[in-house]
N, C-alpha and C positions, 0 to 999 in steps of 0.2 A: 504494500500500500504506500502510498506518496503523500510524502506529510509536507506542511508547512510551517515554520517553527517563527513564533514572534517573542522578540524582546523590547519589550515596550518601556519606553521612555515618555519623559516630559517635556521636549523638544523633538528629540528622533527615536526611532521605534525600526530596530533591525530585525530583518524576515531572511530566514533560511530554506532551504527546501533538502530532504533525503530521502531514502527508500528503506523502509525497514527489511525487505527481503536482502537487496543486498549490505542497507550499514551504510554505504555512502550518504554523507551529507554536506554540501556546500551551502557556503554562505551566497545571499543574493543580493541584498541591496539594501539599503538604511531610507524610509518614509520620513521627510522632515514635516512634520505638521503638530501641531496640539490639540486640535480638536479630533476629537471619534471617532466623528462623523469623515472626517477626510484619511484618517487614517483607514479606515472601513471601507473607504473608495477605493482606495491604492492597495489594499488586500486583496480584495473582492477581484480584482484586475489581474494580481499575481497566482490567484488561485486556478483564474484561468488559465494563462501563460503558461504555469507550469504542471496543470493538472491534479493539483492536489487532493485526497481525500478526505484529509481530517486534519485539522490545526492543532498545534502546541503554543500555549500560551505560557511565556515563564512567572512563576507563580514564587514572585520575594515573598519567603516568607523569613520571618525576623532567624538569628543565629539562632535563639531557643527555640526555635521549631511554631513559635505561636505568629498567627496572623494578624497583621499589624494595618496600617492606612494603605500603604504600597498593594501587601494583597488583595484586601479589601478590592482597591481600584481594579486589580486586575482581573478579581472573580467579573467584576462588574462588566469590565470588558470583556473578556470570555462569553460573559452570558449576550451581550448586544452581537458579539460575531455571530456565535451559534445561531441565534434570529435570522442574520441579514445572510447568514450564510447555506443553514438546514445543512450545514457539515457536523461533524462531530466534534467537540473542543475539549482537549486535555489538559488540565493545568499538569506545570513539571516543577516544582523546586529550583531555582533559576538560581542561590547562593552560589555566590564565588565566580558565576560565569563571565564577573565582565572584568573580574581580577584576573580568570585564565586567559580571557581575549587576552588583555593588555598583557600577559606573560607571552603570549606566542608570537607577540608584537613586537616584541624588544628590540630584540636582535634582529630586525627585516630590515632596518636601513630608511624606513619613510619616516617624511620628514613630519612634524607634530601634527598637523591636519592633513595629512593624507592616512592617519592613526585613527583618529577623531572619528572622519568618515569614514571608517571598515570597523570601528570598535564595535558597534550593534551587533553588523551583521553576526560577525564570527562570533559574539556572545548570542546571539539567534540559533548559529550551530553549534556551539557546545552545549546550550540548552537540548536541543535537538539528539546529540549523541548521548546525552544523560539518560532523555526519555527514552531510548532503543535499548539503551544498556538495563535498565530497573526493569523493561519491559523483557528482556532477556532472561535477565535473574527474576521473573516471577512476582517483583513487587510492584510494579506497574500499574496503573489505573487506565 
């Protein structure tokens, strides 16, 4: 199945796309918008494009595992996509994925805003390879 993985932000909001059958997951592009409603536009677009089935919403929840404003937001989004989508939406546990972006970032040589603009995505896919990973071992939603 063909997922679509979002890392939602407050300014930009990065979308990955991968394949649970094979594991492959690439980063796609970073949505700059704040409203919902246009991020939901630019979704709705990329879902087409790349065929997705079912979304992955990354789902901060605080270090102690309790859900906090962040997730809250997110459930909230998740439930407006599933609507506008009739896809099916997964939250994933998104902690640490935009520290792992910025680690696989380091060492690449781009210069501070060419970082900037790829941080989402590739925390979109690390989100993305978490959910195939928990979904592997069983604990999955």
């Amino acid at each position: 199945m063909r997922y679509l993985a979002i890392d939602l932000g407050g300014k930009r909001t990065g979308l990955a796309v991968g394949d649970d059958e094979s594991g492959i997951v690439s980063p796609l592009t970073v949505v700059e918008a704040k409203r919902d409603a246009l991020r939901i536009e630019a979704i709705v677009k990329q879902i087409a494009r790349e065929g997705a089935e079912a979304l992955v919403v990354g789902w901060p929840v605080n270090m102690d595992g309790r859900a906090g404003p962040a997730a809250k937001a997110a459930e909230a989004f998740a439930d407006q996509l599933g609507r506008a989508t009739n896809l099916p939406v997964h939250l994933h546990d998104e902690r640490q994925s935009s520290a792992e972006a910025d680690q696989q970032m380091a060492q690449s040589g781009l210069t501070h805003g060419q970082k900037k603009a790829r941080r989402d995505a590739l925390a979109a896919a690390t989100i993305l390879r978490g959910f195939f990973e928990s979904r592997a071992a069983g604990d999955g939603k």
